[in-house]
N, C-alpha and C positions, 0 to 999 in steps of 0.2 A: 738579322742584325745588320743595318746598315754599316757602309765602309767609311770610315773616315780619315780622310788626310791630308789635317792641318799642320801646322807646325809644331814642333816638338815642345810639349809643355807641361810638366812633372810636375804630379800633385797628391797628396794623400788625404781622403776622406778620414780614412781611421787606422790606428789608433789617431787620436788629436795631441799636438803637441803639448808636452808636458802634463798627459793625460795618465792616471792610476790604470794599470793593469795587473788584475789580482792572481791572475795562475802566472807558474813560471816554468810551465813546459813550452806549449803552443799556441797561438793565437793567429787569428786572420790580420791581414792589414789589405786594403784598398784604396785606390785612385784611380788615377785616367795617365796616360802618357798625351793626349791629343792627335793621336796619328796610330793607326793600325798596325803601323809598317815598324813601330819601333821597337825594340830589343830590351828586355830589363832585368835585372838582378837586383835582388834585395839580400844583402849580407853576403854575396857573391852566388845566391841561389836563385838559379835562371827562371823568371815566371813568365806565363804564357800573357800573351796582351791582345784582348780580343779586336776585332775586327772594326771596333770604333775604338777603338786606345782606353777600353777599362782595363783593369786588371784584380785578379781575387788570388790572391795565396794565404795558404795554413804555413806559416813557418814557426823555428823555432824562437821564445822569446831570449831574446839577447842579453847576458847577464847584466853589462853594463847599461840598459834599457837604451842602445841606440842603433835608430836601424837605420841603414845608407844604403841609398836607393841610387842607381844607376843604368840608366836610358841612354840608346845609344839608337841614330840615325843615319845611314851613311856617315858621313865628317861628323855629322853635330854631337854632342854630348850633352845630358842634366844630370845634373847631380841634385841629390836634395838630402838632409839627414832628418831625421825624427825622432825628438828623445821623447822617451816614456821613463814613469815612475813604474820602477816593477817591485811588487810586496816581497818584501826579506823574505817574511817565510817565519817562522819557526827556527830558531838557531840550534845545531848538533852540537850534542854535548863533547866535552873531550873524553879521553882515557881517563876512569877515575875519578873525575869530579862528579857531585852534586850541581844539577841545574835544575833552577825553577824558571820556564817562560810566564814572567810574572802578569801577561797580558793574559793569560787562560787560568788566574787562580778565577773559582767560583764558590758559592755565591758573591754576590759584591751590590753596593747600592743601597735602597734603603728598604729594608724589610718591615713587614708585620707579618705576624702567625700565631698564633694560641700556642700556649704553654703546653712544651711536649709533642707539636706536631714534628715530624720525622723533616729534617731541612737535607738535602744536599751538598756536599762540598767536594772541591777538588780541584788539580791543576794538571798541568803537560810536565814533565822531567825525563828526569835519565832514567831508561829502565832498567830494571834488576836492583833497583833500587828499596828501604826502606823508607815508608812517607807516612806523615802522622797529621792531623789536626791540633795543634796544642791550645788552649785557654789561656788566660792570664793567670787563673790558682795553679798554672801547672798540670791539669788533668788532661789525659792525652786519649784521641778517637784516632784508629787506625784507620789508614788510605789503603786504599787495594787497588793493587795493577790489576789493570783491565787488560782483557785480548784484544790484540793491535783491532782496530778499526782505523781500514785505509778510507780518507773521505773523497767522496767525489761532487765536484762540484754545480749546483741546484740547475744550472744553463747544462751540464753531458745531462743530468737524469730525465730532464725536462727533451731535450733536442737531439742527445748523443746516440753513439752503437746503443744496443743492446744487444751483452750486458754495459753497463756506461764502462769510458775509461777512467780510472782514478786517477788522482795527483799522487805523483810519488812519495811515499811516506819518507819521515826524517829518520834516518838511520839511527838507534841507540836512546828514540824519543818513545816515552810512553804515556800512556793516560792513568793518574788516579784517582779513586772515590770511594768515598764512603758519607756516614751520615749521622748527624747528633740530632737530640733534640732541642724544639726550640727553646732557647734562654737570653735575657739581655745581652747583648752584645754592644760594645761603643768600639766602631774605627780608631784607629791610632790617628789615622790622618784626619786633618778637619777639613778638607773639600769634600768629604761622600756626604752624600747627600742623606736626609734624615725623613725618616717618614712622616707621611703626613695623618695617619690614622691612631695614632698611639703614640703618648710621648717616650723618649728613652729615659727608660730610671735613671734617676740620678746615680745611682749605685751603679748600674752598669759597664763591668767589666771592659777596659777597652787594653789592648794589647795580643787580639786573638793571632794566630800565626800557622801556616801551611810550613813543612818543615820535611827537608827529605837525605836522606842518610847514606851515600856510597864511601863504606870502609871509615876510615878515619873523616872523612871530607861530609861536613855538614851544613847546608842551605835554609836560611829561614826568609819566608818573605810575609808580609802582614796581608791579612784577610780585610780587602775593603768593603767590610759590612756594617752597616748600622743596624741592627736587629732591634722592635720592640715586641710585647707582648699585648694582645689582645685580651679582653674578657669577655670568657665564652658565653657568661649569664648577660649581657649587655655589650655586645656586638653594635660597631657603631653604623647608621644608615645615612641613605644619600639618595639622590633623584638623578637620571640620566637627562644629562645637557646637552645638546648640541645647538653650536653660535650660530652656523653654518645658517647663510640667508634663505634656500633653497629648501621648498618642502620636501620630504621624500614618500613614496608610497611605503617604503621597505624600513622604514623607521629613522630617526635621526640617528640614534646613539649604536657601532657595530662592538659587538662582544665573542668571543673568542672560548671555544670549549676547551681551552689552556693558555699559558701564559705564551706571548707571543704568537699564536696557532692563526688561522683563518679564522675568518669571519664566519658564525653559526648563527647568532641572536641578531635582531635589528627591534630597536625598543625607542617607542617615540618618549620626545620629551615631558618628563613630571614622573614614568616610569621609577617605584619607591622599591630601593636595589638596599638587602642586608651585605654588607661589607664585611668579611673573614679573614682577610687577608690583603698583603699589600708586597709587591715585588716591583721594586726599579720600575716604577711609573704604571704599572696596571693595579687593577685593585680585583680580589677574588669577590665573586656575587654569591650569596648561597640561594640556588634556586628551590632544592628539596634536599632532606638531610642527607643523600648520598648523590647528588648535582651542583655542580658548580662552573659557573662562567668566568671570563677573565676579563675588563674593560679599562682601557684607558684611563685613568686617573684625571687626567684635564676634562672628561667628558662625563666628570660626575661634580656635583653641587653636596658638598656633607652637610649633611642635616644638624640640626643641633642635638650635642651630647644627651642621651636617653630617650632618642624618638624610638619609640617601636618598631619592632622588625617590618619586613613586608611579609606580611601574614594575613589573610582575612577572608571572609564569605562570600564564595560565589552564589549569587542567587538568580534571581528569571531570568531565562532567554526569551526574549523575543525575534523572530523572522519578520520583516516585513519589506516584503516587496515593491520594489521601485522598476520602473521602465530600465531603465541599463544594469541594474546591478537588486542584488536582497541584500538588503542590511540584516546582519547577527548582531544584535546588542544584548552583550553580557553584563548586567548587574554584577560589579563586584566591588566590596567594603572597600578597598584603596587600590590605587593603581601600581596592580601586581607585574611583575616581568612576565612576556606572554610567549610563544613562538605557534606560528602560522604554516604549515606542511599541505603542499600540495600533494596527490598523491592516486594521481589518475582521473576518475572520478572522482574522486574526495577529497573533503578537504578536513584539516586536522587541526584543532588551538587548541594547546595547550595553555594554563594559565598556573603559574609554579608561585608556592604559599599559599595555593586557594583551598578552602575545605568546602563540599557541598553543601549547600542549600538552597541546591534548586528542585523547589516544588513544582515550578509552572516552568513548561518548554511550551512556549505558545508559537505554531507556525505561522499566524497571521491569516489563515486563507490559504486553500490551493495553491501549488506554484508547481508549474511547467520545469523548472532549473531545479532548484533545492528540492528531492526528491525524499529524502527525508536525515531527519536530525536524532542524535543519542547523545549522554552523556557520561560518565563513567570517571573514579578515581580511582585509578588504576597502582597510587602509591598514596603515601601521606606528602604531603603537601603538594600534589599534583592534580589537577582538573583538567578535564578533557572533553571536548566535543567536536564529535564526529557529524561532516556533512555529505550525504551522499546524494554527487547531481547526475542530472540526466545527458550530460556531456561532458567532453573532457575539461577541466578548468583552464579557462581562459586568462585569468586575472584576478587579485584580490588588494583593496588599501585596508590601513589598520589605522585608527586614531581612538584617542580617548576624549570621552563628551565631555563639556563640560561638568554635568551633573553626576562624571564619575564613572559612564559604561566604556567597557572596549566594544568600539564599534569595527567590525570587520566588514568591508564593503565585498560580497562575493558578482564578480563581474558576468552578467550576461553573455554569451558568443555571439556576436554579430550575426545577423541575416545572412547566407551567404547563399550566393548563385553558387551554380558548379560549371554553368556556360562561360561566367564574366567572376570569377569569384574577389575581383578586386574590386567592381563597381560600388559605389559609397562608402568603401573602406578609408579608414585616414592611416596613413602609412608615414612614419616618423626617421627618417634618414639622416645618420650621424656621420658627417665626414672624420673621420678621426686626425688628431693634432690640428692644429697647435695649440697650446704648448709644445715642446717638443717632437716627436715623430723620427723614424727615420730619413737615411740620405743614402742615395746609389753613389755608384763609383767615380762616374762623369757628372754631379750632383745636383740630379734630380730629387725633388724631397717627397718626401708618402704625402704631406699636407696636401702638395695639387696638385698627385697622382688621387688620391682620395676624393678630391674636389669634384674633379672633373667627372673621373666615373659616377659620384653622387649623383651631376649635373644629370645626365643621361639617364639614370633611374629615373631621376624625379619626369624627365618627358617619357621616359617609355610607359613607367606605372601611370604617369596621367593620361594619358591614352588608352591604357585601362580602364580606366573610369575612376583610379582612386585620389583622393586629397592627397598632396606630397607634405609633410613641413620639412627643411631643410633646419639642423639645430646647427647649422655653422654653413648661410650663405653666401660668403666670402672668405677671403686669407684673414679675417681676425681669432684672434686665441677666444676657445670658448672653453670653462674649466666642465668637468666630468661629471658632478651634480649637474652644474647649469643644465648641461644637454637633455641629462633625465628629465631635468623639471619642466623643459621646452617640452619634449617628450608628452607628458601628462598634462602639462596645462592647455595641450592643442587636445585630449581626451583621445589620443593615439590609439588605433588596433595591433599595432606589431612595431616594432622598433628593429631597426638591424644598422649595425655601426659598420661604417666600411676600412676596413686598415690593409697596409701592407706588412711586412714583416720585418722582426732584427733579430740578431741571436746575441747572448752575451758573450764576452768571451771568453773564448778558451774552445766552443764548440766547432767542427771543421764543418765549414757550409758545403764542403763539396758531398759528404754526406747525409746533410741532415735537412737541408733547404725542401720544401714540397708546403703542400697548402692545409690548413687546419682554420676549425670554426671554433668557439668559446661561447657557454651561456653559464648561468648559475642556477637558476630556482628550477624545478625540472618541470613545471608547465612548457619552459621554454626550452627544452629539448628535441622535441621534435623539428621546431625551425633551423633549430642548428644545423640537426641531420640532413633536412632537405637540402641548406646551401652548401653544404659540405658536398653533397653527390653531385650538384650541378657543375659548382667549381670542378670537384675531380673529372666530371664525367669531358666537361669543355677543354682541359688544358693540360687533361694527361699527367699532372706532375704527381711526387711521392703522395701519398695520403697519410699524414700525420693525425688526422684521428680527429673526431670531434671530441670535446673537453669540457669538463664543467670546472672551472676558473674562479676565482673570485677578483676579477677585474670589476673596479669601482661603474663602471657606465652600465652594466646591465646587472649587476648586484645589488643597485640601486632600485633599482624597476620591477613592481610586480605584478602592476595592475596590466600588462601587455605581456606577451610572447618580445623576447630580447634577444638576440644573439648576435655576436660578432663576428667577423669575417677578416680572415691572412689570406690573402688568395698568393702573392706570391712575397718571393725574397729581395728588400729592394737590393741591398749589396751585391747578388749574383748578374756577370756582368748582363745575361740573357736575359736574365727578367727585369732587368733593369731596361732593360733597350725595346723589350716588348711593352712596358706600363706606359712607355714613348708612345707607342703607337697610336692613334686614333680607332684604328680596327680595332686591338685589344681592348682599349677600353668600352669599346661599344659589347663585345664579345662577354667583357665581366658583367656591363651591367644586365643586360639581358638574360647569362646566368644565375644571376642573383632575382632577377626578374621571373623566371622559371621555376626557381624553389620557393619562389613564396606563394604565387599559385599552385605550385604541388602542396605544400602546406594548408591553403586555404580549400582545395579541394578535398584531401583526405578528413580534414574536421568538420567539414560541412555531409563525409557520406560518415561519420560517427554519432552524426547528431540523431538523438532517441525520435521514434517520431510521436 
């Protein structure tokens, strides 16, 4: 780390003024003093100030969210303050009373469900308490105290100790639940919002109420639910939308195997999705009668009242081979919800509401890759065919023809040397941010820390013999689709996004900073692994483990091997002062330059001959 000693000049990268921060234990703050030589206390707790004037402390956060920073130079002095928004919290009850924290009554928003399906409810209170569900006729469903569950926050589970540190539970606070079935419900209040799949009877009961009972002392606060009812004999249907200008390999519309969960399904647009339900803005898919998805509600178009479910005949497969890729074109009655599974050599489509009737699996002719095809209904309303190729999958897109087939494009592996194994390859290089990104301490930003090592891949792999695209060659904002679709529309072999790191807060960097790789679809697992080793093997730091993620830029991507790279922390002052360097960054790119030739040689000695 260079020494630096300018004059005294106090600054804080983060927290940012008048910036939310949601733990109220610990958190990091960072800046620069401008001089190495100077002395600093934040809240009168002495932090170290490296060698070029950053500084990194974990301290405590300050009830009144204001932290006073003080830098001291021989004579001189800075002073600086910084206020933060720090989250209340959850309020501790008193001696004796009933407390509802009315921000954790649940459910809330606007519901649908079929009559009689089993709904959740419940809030935070005073424990040892009596808690009830009441109705408007008066009928009451019992709440049960649950065993304390201390939470811990998603940035310690993700980055923290193991085992992570919790946030300190509220003394005297407990959680309750239990569950009725479903029936109309009407909000008391008229801002919830009303669903849009079912209307609310008119009859419907509005006055529901969470109600909890310490000794004489009783609390009631209203359940902000709209509840309607579904019919299960005519379920209403919809088609997946997405506006989104950008084609995607991985499907327009992402769906979720529960309500708010990760991303499972990617289903391109006209995809004819049966709708079961309806929860604060996602809507339930029924893919087969014991299957169900969760989707966005803005990314569904509702059909009009009594269109039939999505149900119907899968019938011919055809195989037919093309120079880069074999087309699987599945004849199926209407465009069913599908999902696409890599799975080493195989490859796996499911197609859910399809019933067999496939007579003809026609291969098209010999083929060197698709080594051979089966089909099988393994449930009711479930189809399935299984492809077994001659090397590992490289790639696959999914679109529906016009005429109606799911067409699965299964990607050919490139020719590869084992001498040169990048010569004629197209090699797709994503600088990661802007938008956003992080900032070091003396403030450097990831954008043209990312840049610049980009720059350098792009000449060392072209020296290689490979085609570079660059999906962001300049400081302009490029959004996370766009990149993918730069990505595929140059007909890329491999994609690799270059990022540095942040942590949210509350996590301590002096434990948790080291380097980690991110991909999603597990063809592109192995590219992970290799830049994962080169990083760790080049720069020594923690190994944080390669990940399967669902970050939007290589979730998006399946026709290629994707994976993303944190090589370092920009916030730590050291690796802040190293991504400085010109050596360093030559040093990254080059390791990332290494792993993708190790990558391209192991699949080239895999290939069948």
């Amino acid at each position: 780390m260079p020494f630096q000693d300018g004059p005294l000049a106090l600054t804080v990268v983060h927290p940012a003024e008048d910036g939310d921060v949601a733990l109220r234990d610990r958190t990091f703050v960072f800046g620069a003093t401008g001089t190495g030589r100077a002395q600093l206390a934040i809240n009168g707790a002495p932090v170290t100030v490296a060698p070029n004037g950053a500084f990194l402390a974990f301290l405590p956060v300050p009830a009144d969210g204001v932290y006073r920073l003080d830098a001291r130079l021989d004579e001189q002095r800075a002073e600086l303050v910084r206020r933060v928004r720090v989250s209340p919290g959850l309020p501790a009850p008193a001696p004796g009373q009933a407390l509802i924290a009315e921000a954790s009554v649940f459910p809330r928003g606007a519901w649908a469900a079929m009559r009689g399906e089993p709904v959740e409810a419940g809030f935070r209170g005073t424990a040892g308490a009596e808690a009830a569900l009441v109705f408007a006729d008066g009928s009451r469903i019992p709440l049960v105290e649950q065993a304390p569950v201390v939470e811990v926050p998603w940035g310690r589970r993700v980055f923290g100790a193991v085992p992570p540190v919790p946030e300190p539970s509220v003394p005297g606070l407990a959680e309750y639940r239990g569950f009725f079935a479903a029936r109309p419900l009407a909000a008391s209040e008229p801002d919830v919002p009303r669903p849009a799949l079912a209307s609310l009877h008119p009859s419907a009961p509005s006055g529901t109420l969470v109600e909890l009972r310490v000794g004489e002392h009783v609390v009631r606060v209203p359940l902000p639910l709209n509840l309607a009812l579904l019919d299960p004999e005519r379920p209403p249907a919809g088609i997946a939308f997405e506006t989104e200008p950008y084609p995607r390999s991985a499907g327009g519309v992402d769906a979720a195997a529960g309500p708010a969960a990760t991303y499972h399904y990617f289903w391109e647009n006209g995809t004819r999705l049966t709708l079961t339900g309806e929860r604060a803005g996602e809507y339930r898919v029924q893919l087969t009668p014991e299957l169900h998805a969760w989707v966005s509600s803005d990314r569904v178009r509702l059909l009009p009242a009594g269109t039939p479910p999505a149900r119907g005949r899968v019938g011919t497969v055809r195989l037919i081979p093309r120079p880069e890729a074999v087309d699987v074109r599945i004849e199926v009655e209407h465009r069913l919800p599908y999902r696409v599974d890599s799975r080493g050599r195989s490859v796996e489509i499911s197609i859910y509401g399809g019933h067999a009737d496939t007579r003809w699996l026609m291969s098209g002719g010999l083929d060197r890759h698709v080594t051979g095809a089966r089909w099988s209904q393994p449930a009711d309303g479930l189809w399935v065919l299984t492809l077994e190729l001659a090397a590992p999958h490289w790639g696959h897109a999914v679109s529906w023809d016009p005429n109606g087939d799911l067409v699965v494009r299964v990607r050919r592996p490139p020719a590869l040397d084992l001498r040169r194994p990048l010569r004629g390859l197209v090699v797709a290089l994503d600088p990661g941010h802007p938008p956003g990104g992080a900032t070091g301490p003396t403030g450097l930003t990831e954008a043209e820390i990312n840049l610049a090592v980009a720059r350098r891949l792009e000449r060392i792999l072209g020296r290689a013999g490979a085609r570079v695209i660059l999906t962001r060659p300049d400081d302009g904002a490029r959004g996370l689709y766009e990149r993918a679709q730069i990505a595929e529309a140059a007909d890329a072999h491999l994609f690799v996004s270059v990022h540095e790191n942040a942590f949210p807060d509350g996590v301590d960097p002096f434990a948790g900073s080291g380097t980690s790789t991110f991909y999603f679809h597990p063809h592109s697992a192995a590219l992970a692994r290799a830049l994962q080793a080169e990083l760790i093997h080049e720069f020594r730091l923690r190994d944080l483990g390669v990940g399967r993620a669902s970050l939007a830029v290589v979730r998006r991507l399946t026709w290629m091997p994707a994976a993303l790279t944190e090589a370092m922390f920009m916030m730590v002052p050291q690796q802040e002062a190293a991504l400085r360097n010109p050596e360093v960054q030559e040093r990254l790119a080059l390791a990332h330059v290494r792993a993708i030739e190790r990558f391209l040689r192991d699949r080239a000695s895999e290939r069948a001959p």
